[in-house]
N, C-alpha and C positions, 0 to 999 in steps of 0.2 A: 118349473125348476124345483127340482128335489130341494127342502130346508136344509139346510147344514147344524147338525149339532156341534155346538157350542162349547169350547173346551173346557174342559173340568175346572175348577180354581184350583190349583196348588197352593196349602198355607205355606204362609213364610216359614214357618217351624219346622216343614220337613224341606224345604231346602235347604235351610241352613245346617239342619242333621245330617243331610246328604253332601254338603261342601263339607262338612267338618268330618266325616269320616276317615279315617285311617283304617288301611287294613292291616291283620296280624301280621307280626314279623316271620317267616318261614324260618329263621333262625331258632331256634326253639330246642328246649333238653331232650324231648322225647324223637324230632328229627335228628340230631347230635348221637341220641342212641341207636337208632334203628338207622340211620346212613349215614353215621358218621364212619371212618376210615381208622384203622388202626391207630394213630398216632392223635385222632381226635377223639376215642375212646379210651388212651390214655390218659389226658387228659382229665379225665372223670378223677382219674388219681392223683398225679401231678399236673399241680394246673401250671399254665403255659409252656407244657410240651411241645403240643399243636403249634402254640405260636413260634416258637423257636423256629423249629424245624420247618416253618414258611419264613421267615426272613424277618419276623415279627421281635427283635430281640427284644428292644428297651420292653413292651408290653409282658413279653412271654418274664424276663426277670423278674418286671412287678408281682404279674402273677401269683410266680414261686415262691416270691420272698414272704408276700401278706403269708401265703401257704404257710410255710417254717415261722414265719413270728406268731401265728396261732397255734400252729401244734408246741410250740417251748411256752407260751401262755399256758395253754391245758396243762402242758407235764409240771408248770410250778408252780402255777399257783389255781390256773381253774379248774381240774379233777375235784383237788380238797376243797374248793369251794363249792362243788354241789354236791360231794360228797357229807359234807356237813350242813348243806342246808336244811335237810331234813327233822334233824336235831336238834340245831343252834347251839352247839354245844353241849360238853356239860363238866369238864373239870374246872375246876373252883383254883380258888389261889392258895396256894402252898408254903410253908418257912422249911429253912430246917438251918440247925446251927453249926457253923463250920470255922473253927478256931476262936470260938466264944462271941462271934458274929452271926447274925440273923440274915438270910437270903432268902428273899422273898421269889418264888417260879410263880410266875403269870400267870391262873386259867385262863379259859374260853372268854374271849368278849363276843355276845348274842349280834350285838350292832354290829358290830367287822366281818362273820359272818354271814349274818343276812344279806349285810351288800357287797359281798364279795362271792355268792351263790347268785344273788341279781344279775350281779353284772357279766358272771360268766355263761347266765341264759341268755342275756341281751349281748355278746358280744359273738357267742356261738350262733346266735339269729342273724345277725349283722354278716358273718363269717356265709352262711348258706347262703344266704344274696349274692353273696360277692363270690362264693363257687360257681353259682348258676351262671353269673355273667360271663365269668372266665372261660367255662365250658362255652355256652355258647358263641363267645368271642373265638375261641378254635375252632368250632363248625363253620360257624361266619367264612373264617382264613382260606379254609379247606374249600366252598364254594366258589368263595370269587375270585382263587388263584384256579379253581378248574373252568370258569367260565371267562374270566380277564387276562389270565395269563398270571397272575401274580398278585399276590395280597395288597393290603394296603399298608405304607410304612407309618415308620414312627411320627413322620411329617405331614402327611397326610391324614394321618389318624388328630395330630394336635391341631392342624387345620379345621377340620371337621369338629370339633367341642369348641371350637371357637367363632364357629363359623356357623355352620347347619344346627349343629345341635349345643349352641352357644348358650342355649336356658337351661340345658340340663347342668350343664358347670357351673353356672352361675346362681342354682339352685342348690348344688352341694352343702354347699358349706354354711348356708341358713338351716336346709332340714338337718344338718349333722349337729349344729348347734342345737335344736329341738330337741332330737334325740334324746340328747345327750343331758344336755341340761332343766330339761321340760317332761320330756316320756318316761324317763330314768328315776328321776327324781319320786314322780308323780306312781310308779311302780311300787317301789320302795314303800311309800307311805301307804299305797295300798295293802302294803304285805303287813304290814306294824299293826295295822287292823285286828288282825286275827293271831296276834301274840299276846303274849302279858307283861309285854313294856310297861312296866310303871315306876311309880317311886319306890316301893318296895321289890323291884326286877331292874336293877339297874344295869349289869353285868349279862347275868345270865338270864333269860326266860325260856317259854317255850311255844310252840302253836296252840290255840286253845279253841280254834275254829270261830264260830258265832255266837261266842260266849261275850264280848264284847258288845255287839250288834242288837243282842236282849236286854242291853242296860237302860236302853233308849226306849222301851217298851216296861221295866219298874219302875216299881212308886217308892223305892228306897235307892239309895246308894248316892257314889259321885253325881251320878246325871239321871236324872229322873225321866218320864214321860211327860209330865207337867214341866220341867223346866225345858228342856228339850222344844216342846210344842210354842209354848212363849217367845221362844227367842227365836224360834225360825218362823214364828209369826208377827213378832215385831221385825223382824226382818227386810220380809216381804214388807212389812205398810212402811219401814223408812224407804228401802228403794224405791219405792213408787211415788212417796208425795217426794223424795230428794231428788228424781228424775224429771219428774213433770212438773214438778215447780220451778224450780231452773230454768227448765227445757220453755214455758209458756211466760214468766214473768222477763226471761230471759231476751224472747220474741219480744214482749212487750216493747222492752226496753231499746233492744233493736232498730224498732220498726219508727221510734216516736224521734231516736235519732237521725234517721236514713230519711226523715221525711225532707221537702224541700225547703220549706219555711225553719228548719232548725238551723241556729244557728254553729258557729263555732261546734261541728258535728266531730273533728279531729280534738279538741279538746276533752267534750267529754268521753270520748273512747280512750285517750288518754289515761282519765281518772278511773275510771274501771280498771284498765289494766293495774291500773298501783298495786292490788292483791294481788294477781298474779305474778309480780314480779317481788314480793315480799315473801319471804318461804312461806312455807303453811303450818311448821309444826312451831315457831317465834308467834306467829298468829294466834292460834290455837292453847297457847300455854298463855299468853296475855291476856285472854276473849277468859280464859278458866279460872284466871286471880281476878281478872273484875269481878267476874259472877260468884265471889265464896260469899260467904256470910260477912266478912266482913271487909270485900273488895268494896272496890269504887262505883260501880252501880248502885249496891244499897245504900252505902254510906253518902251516895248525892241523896238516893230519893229518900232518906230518913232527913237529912239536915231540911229538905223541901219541907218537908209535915205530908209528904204523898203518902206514905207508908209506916204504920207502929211499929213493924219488926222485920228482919231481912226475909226476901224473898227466897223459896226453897228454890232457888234452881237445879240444887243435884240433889238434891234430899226427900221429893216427893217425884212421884214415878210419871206422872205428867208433865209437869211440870221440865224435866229431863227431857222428857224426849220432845217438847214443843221446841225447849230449849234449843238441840243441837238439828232439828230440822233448820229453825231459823238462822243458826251459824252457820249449816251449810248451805245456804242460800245468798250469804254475801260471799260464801268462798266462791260458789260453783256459778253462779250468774255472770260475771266476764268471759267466762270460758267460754260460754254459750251465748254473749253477746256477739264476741270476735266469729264464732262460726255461723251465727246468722247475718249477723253483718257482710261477710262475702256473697252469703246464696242470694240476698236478696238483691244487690247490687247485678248479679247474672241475669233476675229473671227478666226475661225477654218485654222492652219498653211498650210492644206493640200491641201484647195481651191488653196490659190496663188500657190504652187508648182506644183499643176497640168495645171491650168492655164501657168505657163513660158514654161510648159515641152510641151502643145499644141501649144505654138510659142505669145503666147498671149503680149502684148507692156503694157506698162504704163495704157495709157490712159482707153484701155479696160476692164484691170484688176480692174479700179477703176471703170468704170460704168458700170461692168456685178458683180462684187463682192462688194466692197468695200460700194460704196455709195447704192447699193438697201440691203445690210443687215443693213446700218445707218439710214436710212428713214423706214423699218418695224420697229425697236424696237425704232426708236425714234418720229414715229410719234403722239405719247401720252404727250410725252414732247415737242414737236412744239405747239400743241395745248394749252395747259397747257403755256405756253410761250406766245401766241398770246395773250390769254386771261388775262395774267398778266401785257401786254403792254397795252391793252385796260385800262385797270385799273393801268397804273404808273404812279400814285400820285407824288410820290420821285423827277423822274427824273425833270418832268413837272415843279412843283409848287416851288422844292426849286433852281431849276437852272435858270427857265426864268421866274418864275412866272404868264406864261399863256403871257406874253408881243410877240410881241407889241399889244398894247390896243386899237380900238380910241376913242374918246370920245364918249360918248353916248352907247357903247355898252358894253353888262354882258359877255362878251367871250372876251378873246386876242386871236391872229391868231398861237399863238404855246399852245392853250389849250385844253385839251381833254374833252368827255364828264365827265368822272370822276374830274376834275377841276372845270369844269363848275358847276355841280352839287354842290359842295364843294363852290365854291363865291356866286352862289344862296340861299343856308342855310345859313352858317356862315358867310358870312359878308354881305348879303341880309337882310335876314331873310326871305326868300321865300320858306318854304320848300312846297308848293304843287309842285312850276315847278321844284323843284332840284328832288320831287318826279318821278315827270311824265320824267325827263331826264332818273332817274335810271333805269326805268321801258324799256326804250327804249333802255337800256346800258345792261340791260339785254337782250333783246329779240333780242337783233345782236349779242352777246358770244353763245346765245343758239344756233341761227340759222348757222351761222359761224364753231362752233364746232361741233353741231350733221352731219350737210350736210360731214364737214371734215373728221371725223372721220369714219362715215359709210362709207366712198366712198376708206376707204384708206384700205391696207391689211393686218394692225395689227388687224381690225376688222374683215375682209372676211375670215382671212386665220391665225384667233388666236391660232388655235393648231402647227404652225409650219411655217418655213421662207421658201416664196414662191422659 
């Protein structure tokens, strides 16, 4: 007998690329142009033509009407707004006397311009999506009344979004929120980068390109290279020991609960929670009068005889930042008790007991089981965590206030770029560099998180624990 070869292994990975396939829609602008029919190439112009004229009404009005409330947006107000973006203005404010009265004419405001040139890019972008669909939605019409006999109605169409394609509606209106209030925003501030908003440009400014962006690169001005490198390098070393220390004593703490000999395990989860459920920033302004010079911390350990004179907690630069690591650490430890406390409760009884019955010890048990099933499912939440310490405002601003300060400089040695940014605007008035900070503050969370996360095995290995 002839051997038979043996069939190839298919990996799982191209099956599941091959079940999840979708093919392209044949609806498409460029089929819509080249076979689309008169009245679907109208369309190109008046959107829901097509639709009308298939029986498609309530659709084909919608249509029309988004149509006409964007073209009366351009004619009033969005032409002049990108007509004048290029500018940002530039008439100044005006008197003149008129029956021995002062009338003051308004100039140009830079800020109402710039985001009202934004917005007419972002709503003209928004506006060409929603042409393409339209269009496409008449070719669509035009097809499968020539293939079915008749389009699909208005009932059928609200059947279908609610039904087949029930995620795409119920996706709307979170990414329109984004949009709106996340992309827009986040645009904006990129644009202020490369103006000269400042305190002396309050009104009017103008583009100034990467003249801004060189400040971060001198050894003179508002923001140096030297202060600049400091603060996005204590940065970096608070997120990390504010993440992992949490994240590890957090475990600790966890684990010595969930054991089976602890007792009363609901009580002390209980008292951990008490910080959490006390605001943070009543915490943080209390935690900040003990610690002055002449709070309640030193004034016990002076009356002891522990200490001849107050201890510097925000007055020497060490000292600071040991400081507010250790504050964040009675904040952030319940947080990360309560979410170890569920994972550990899930992992599977059966590992450990197989593990003791192979001779397995403590230690092993914990770092062949315990701690690699805590780090795949919680590697989303360390991330997520890192990038919230990047950005903790709270702990920073209401417990040391970015101090100690010296003179002459816009950063204290326990402030992060999200502070910095924060006394640049608001009590600056500097928003291009608090701009050009943010943009920097962004572009380390991105880098930081995507490199983290692809590298880690909730992403390699997301259908299941290594």
């Amino acid at each position: 007998m002839e051997a038979t070869a043996s069939p190839r292994p298919v990996r799982r990975g191209l099956i599941r690329r091959k079940a999840d396939y979708i093919p392209p829609s044949r609806y498409t602008l460029r089929a819509a142009a080249r076979q689309g029919d008169t009245l679907t190439r109208l369309s190109f112009l008046v959107l829901g033509l097509g639709n009308i004229a298939r029986r498609q009404i309530a659709k084909g009005i919608l249509f029309f009407a988004v149509e006409v409330a964007y073209i009366v947006y351009m004619a009033t107000n969005g032409v002049k707004g990108l007509s004048m973006l290029p500018s940002l203005g530039w008439r100044t404010q005006t008197r003149r006397k008129i029956d021995g009265y002062w009338h003051y004419d308004a100039g140009d405001n830079s800020v109402l311009l710039l985001v009202s040139g934004i917005a007419a890019i972002f709503i003209t972008l928004l506006f060409i999506v929603f042409w393409a669909y339209a269009v496409r939605s008449a070719y669509k019409a035009q097809v499968l009344q020539r293939e079915t006999g008749h389009a699909p109605t208005f009932t059928e169409d609200l059947s279908n979004i609610t039904d087949r394609n029930a995620q795409v509606s119920l996706m709307a209106l979170p990414v329109a929120g984004i949009l709106v209030f996340t992309v827009l925003p986040t645009v904006i501030m990129m644009c202020i980068a490369f103006t000269s908003y400042d305190s002396d440009h309050v009104l009017l400014f103008d583009w100034v390109g990467l003249k801004n962006f060189s400040q971060l690169f001198a050894t003179t001005g508002t923001i140096t290279v030297d202060q600049f490198v400091s603060v996005l390098v204590w940065t970096l070393v608070w997120a990390f020991f504010a993440t992992f220390l949490n994240f590890f004593l957090g475990m600790f703490l966890a684990m010595i609960i969930n054991r089976r000999t602890t007792r009363l395990k609901g009580l002390w989860r209980a008292i951990f929670s008490l910080s959490i459920a006390v605001p943070q920033f009543v915490s943080l302004l209390v935690i900040n009068q003990m610690l002055q010079p002449e709070g309640a911390v030193n004034r016990l350990l002076q009356s002891w005889g522990w200490i001849d004179g107050p201890l510097p907690f925000f007055t020497d630069t060490t000292w600071a930042r040991v400081t507010v690591i250790i504050v964040n650490l009675w904040v952030g430890i319940p947080f990360t008790i309560m979410q170890i406390t569920g994972i550990l409760q899930n992992i599977p009884a059966d590992q450990y007991e197989a593990a003791r019955l192979d001779g397995a010890n403590w230690w092993q048990i914990f770092t062949k089981i315990t701690m690699p099933y805590l780090i795949f499912v919680l590697t989303p939440y360390l991330i997520t965590t890192f990038t919230g310490n990047v950005n903790n405002f709270n702990i920073i601003y209401l417990l040391s206030g970015g101090n100690p300060t010296e003179t002459g400089d816009t950063a204290g040695k326990t402030d992060l770029l999200i502070t910095w940014l924060y006394k640049l605007t608001v009590d600056r008035g500097d928003y291009n560099l608090g701009a050009v900070i943010g943009i920097f503050t962004f572009i380390v969370l991105a880098v930081v998180s995507l490199i983290t996360y692809r590298s880690s095995s909730s992403y390699k290995n997301e259908g299941g624990f290594r």
